[in-house]
N, C-alpha and C positions, 0 to 999 in steps of 0.2 A: 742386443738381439741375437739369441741364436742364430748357429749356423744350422742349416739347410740346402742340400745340394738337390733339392724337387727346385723342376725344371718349368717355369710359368712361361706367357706369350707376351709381349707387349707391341703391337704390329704398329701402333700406332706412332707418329711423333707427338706426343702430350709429356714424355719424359723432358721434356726441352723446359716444358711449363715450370716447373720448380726451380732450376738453374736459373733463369732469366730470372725469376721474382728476387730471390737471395741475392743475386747479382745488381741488377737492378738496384735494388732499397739501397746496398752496398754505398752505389755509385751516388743514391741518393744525400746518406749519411755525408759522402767528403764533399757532396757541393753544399750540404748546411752548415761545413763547418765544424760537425760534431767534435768535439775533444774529450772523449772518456777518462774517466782517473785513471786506467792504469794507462795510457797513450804516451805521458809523457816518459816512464821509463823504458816503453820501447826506441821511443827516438832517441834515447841517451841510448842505447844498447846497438843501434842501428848507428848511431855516430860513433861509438865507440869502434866498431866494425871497419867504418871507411878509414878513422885516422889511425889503427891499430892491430886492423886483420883480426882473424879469430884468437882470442887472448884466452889464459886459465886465471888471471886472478888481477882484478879490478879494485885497489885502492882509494879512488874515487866515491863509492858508494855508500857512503854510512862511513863502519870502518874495514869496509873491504869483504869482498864477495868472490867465489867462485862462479867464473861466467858461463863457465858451460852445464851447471846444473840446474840452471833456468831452462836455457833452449841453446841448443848446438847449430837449428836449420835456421831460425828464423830470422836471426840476425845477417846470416849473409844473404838468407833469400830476398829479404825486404833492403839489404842495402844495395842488391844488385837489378831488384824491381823494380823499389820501389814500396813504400809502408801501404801505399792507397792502392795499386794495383795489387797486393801479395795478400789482401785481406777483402780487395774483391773476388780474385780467382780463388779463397777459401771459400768463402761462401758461399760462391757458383759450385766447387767441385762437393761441398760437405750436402748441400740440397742434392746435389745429382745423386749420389753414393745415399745415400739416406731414400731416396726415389725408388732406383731400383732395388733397396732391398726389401722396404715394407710393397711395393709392389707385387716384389718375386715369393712373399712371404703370406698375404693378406688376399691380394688380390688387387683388382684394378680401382677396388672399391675404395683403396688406402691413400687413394691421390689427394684427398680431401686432408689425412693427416701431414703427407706428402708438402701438402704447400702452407698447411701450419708452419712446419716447418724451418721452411725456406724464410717465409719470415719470422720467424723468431731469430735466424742467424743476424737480421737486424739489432735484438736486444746483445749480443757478443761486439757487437761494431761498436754500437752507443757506447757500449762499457771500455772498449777498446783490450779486450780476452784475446788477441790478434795468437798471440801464439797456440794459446788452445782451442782457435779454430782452424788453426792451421794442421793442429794434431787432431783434430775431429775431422777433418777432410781426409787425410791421409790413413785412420783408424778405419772409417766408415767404408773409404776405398778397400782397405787389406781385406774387411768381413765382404764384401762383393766381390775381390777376386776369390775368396772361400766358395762363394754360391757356384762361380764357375770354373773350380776345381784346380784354378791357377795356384797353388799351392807357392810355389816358389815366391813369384808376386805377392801375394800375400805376404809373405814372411817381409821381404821388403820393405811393403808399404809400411807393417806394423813396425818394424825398428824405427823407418820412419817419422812414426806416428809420433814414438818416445823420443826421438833426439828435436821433434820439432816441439812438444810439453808433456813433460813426466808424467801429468793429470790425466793426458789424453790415454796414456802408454797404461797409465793403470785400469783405468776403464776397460782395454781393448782385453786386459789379463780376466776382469770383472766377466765380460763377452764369453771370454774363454772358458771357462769357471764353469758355466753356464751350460755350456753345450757339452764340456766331459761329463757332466750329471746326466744328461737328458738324451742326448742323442747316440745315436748306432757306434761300431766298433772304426768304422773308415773314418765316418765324420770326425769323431775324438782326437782320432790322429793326428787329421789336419789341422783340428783348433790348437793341441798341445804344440805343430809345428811354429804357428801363428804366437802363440802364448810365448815359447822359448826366444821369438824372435822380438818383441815385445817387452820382454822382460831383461833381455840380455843389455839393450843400452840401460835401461834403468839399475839393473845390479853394480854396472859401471862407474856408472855416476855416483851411486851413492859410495860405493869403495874409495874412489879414489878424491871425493872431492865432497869429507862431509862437513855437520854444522852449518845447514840451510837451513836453520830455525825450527822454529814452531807458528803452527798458524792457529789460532783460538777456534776453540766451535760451542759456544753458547749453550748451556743444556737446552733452554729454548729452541733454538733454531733446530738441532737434535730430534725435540720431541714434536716439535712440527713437521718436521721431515719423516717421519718414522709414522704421524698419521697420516700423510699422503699415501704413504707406500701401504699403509692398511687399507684406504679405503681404496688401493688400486687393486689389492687381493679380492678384494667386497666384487669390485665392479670387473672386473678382465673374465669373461666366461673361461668354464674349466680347461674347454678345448685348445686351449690357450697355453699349457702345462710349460712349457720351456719360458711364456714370456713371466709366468708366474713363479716361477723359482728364481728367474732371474731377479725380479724383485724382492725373495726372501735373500735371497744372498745380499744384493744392494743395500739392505735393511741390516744384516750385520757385519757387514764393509762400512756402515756410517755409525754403527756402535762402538767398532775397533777403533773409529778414527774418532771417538768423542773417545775414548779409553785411554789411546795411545798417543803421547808427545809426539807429533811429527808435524813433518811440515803440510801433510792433506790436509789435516783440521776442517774445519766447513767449507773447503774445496771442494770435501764430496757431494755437495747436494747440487753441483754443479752439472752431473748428470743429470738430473730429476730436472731441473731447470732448462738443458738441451735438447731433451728428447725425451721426456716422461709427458709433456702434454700430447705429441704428436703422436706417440706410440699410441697411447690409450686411444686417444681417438680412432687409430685404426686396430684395434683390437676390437672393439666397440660398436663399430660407425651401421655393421648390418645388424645385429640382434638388441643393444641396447643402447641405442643413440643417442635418445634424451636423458636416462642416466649416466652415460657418459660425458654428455655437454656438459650435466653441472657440476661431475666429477673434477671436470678441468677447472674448474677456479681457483681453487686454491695453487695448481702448479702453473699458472699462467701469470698468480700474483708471485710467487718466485724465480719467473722468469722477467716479467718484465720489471719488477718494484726497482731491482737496482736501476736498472736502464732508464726510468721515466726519473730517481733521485741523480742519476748522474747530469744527464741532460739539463734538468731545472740546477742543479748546483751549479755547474760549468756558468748558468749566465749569471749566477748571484755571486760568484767566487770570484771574487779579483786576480788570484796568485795563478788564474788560467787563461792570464793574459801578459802579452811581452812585456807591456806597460808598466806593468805593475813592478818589474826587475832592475827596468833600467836606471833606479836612481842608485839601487845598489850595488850593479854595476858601475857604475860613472864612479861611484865611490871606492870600490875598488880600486879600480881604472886609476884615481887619484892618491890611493895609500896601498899598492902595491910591495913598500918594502916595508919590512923583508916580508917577501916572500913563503908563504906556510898554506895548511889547510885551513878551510873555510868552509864551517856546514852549517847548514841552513835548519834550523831546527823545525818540525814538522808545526803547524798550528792548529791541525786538525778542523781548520772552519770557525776559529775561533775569532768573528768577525764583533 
């Protein structure tokens, strides 16, 4: 979302309303139990933390990993939280930050995409995305201290943003991108300040600590993503010009990233899927309502699809239970020498 430093009213406490819902579902998800696929390499990253402090290179992992160019915050924040507390208070803080800005931006009309929202931050829990909601609280944060001219904060929050998920930190450069096109000589300022601060943990990490892989991105998934973002061009009215460039841009940020070997790969539609249903809707919600209702289907099947395949896998998948380990440990446990590595080779669900 563009930044915008026009100045709206919110007299009311109804901003509370979004926070509590994200929050809430949050708390919901850890009393059902949920275990998302990626969940359990946080609590390996979160244990490795307690028995090991902040470490740069992890042996353990396959055949070994640099640990801080996954996430730098997350792992001491959730070792010193708490995984279930650190991924509630993301949720509560990424709804709030997300509130006030299509708010400050839309109008009060926007509370409706407002608390899409907040629950969607549910489908990031299901999945267990913990650290990139953790950088989507702290991102969303930095663009709201932009609105109120906290410049300094900002900058903060956006380093932030990146030491807590590199995905998030690119995003927030995406944001940035966005408003040096479109907006006055001050505001640029402060986005390029935002952008530098943003980008400076990322330049870092990737210098000193590369060969993070590659992540796949499907020509499919590509070109379904690329027709989202067209028929958001179709349907976002014109007076809308900053939220609409930001979607041509997004549009070839996810062609670079189908181009280029890197580790984003189909990372990026992860935006689209965080905050491309809620936005339209409040770009939408007063002049084209009900073409915008049907606009969302398709980016609400890319936000929830994984979250409703994780959730149904988790109870049909054996290897996301203790149960399931401990004859191989007991086995261990029993042929311990000597002593060596032992990896678990992936089965992909091949039950």
């Amino acid at each position: 979302m563009p930044y915008s430093a026009h100045t709206g009213s919110d007299s009311t406490k109804q901003w509370l309303l979004a926070p509590a819902v994200a929050g809430g579902l949050a708390l919901l998800a850890v009393a059902a139990g949920w275990r998302g696929s990626d969940l359990p390499a946080h609590i390996y990253r979160v244990g490795l933390f307690h028995r090991q402090g902040l470490t740069l290179w992890d042996p353990q992992w396959y055949g070994g990993q640099w640990t801080l160019s996954y996430s730098v915050l997350f792992p001491p924040t959730a070792g010193l939280l708490g995984i279930q507390v650190t991924e509630v208070l993301s949720a509560a803080g990424a709804a709030w930050a997300f509130d006030q800005l299509v708010v400050h931006n839309f109008g009060r009309s926007a509370r409706v995409g407002s608390l899409l929202f907040a629950v969607g931050t549910l489908a990031q829990v299901a999945i267990g995305q913990l650290p990139f909601l953790m950088g989507e609280a702290l991102g969303l944060a930095a663009w709201w201290a932009l609105t109120r001219r906290r410049q300094w904060l900002a900058a903060v929050l956006a380093a932030a943003a990146s030491m807590s998920s590199p995905l998030a930190g690119a995003f927030l450069l995406l944001a940035s991108a966005t408003t040096v096109l479109v907006s006055p000589a001050e505001d640029r300022r402060r986005a390029c300040v935002v952008a530098f601060a943003a980008s400076a943990p990322l330049l870092g990490v990737w210098a000193l600590f590369p060969g993070s892989g590659i992540m796949p991105f499907p020509a499919g998934q590509l070109l379904s993503l690329l027709a989202m973002l067209g028929i958001a061009l179709v349907v976002v009215p014109s007076r809308h010009a900053a939220l609409r460039v930001g979607v041509g841009l997004y549009g070839a940020a996810a062609v670079v990233s189908y181009v280029a070997a890197t580790p984003m790969g189909a990372n990026v539609s992860r935006l689209a899927a965080a905050v491309g249903a809620p936005l339209l809707l409040c770009a939408v919600w007063r002049t084209r309502r009900w073409l915008g209702i049907a606009a969302l289907v398709p980016l609400m099947v890319l936000q929830w699809n994984p979250a409703y395949a994780t959730v149904t896998t988790e109870r049909s998948d054996p290897s996301t239970r203790p149960s399931y380990f401990r004859p191989l440990l007991s086995y261990l446990g029993r042929h311990a020498e000597p002593l060596g590595r032992v990896e678990i080779v992936p089965t992909e669900l091949h039950w």
